[in-house]
Structures are given as structure tokens and as C-alpha cells.
N, C-alpha and C positions, 0 to 999 in steps of 0.2 A: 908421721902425722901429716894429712895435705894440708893442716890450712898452718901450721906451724907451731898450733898451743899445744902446751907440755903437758898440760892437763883439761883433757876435757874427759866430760862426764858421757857415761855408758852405761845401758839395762840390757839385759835379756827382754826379747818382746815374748808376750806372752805364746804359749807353743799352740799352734794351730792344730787341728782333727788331727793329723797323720804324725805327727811331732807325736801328738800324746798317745797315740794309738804305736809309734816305735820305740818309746822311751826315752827319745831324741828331746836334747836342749837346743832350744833356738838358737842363733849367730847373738855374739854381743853386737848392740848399736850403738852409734853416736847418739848423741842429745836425750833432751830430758821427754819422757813420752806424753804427753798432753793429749788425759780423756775428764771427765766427769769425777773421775775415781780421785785418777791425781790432783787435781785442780784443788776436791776436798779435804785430799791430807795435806796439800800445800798450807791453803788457806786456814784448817785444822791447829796446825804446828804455827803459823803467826797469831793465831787467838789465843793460843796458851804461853808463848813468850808474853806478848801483851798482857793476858791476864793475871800472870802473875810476878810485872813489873821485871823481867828480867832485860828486854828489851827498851835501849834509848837510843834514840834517834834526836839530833839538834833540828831537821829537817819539816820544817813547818809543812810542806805539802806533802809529804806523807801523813801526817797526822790528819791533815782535812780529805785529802783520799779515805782514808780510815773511814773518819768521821757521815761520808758518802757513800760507803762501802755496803750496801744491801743482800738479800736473799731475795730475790723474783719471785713471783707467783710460780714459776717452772720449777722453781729450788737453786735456780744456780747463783754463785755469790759472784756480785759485779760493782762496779763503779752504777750510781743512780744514773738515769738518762741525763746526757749535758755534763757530766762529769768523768775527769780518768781514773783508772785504777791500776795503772802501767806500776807505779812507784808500790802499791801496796803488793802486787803479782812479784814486783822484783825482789822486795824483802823478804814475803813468804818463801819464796825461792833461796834466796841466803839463809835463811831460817834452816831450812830442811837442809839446805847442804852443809851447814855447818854443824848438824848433828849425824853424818854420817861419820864412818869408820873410818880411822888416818885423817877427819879433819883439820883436828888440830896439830896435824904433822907439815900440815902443806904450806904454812908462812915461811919462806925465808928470808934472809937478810939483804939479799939486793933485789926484792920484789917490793917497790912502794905499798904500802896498807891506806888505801881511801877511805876515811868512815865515811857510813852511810850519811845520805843526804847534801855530799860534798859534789862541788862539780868540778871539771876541770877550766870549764867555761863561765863559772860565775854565777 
């Protein structure tokens, strides 16, 4: 791996004209793909932990992120103007990854566990 983590996450991008037209699977990639689609199931999967109490957070500004957290007249879900939403994108994000496949295989015992909303910095 170049940057040195033992686990980083990887998609298939979707197959382009000639991909689909040879029957060819695209290259696996690094990172997580960020479109309009994603962003939805992200943001999707943290309104259903929320909503049905499964997720706690001690982390007061995630909760007021949340509480900021709109749908635009365009459809996309964001932080209101004058506010972040970096904290509620990040959990969405642990959300989704920790309901994929071998999630729950990836703690181990000399990997510190940060609960959410913890800093290192205070």
C-alpha cells in the first residue's frame, strides 16, 4: 500500500461504454466514490440509525450539525448556509462502513477504538 494503511477502502468504478459493450470489469479503486447517488445512501443509512435510536453519539456538535442539516431547493442534503456538516458527513460515513461485509472483523486488540465525538486534541 503507498500511503501505509492496512485497510483502506475500495469500489469498482462504474464500467464505461466499452467496459460494458466487452464484458470487462473496471480496475478496483482506492477511496470512497463521491456522487449525488453516494452522498444519498450515505446520508440515507445515518437517518435510519438515528431514526431508530440505534445510534449514540456523547458529541454535542454532531447533534447541532444534525439539527442544521437541510435538503436545498436543488435536493441536495447539506449543512444550512453559515453552518458545518463535516461531523454529520463523517458519521454517515462510519455508518455505512460499518455495515459492510467483515466489518465487524476489523477491531483489533492493539488498534485504539475512538468513540465518536472524541478528540485527540480536546
Amino acid at each position: 500500500l503507498r500511503l501505509g494503511y492496512p485497510r483502506i477502502y475500495r469500489h469498482h468504478a462504474e464500467p464505461n461504454l466499452r467496459q460494458r459493450q466487452e464484458g470487462q470489469t473496471p480496475e478496483e479503486r482506492e477511496g470512497f466514490p463521491t456522487s449525488q447517488q453516494t452522498r444519498t445512501t450515505l446520508i440515507d443509512g445515518l437517518a435510519a440509525v438515528i431514526d431508530s435510536y440505534t445510534l449514540s453519539s456523547p458529541s454535542q456538535s454532531l447533534w447541532e450539525e444534525c439539527r442544521t442539516f437541510i435538503i436545498d431547493d436543488t435536493g441536495k442534503a447539506r449543512g444550512a448556509t453559515g453552518t458545518c456538516d463535516d461531523e454529520v458527513l463523517a458519521s454517515a460515513f462510519a455508518v455505512y462502513l460499518s455495515q459492510q461485509p467483515g466489518a465487524q472483523n476489523m477491531r483489533t486488540t492493539d488498534t485504539p477504538i475512538v468513540p465518536l465525538g472524541w478528540s485527540w486534541y480536546g
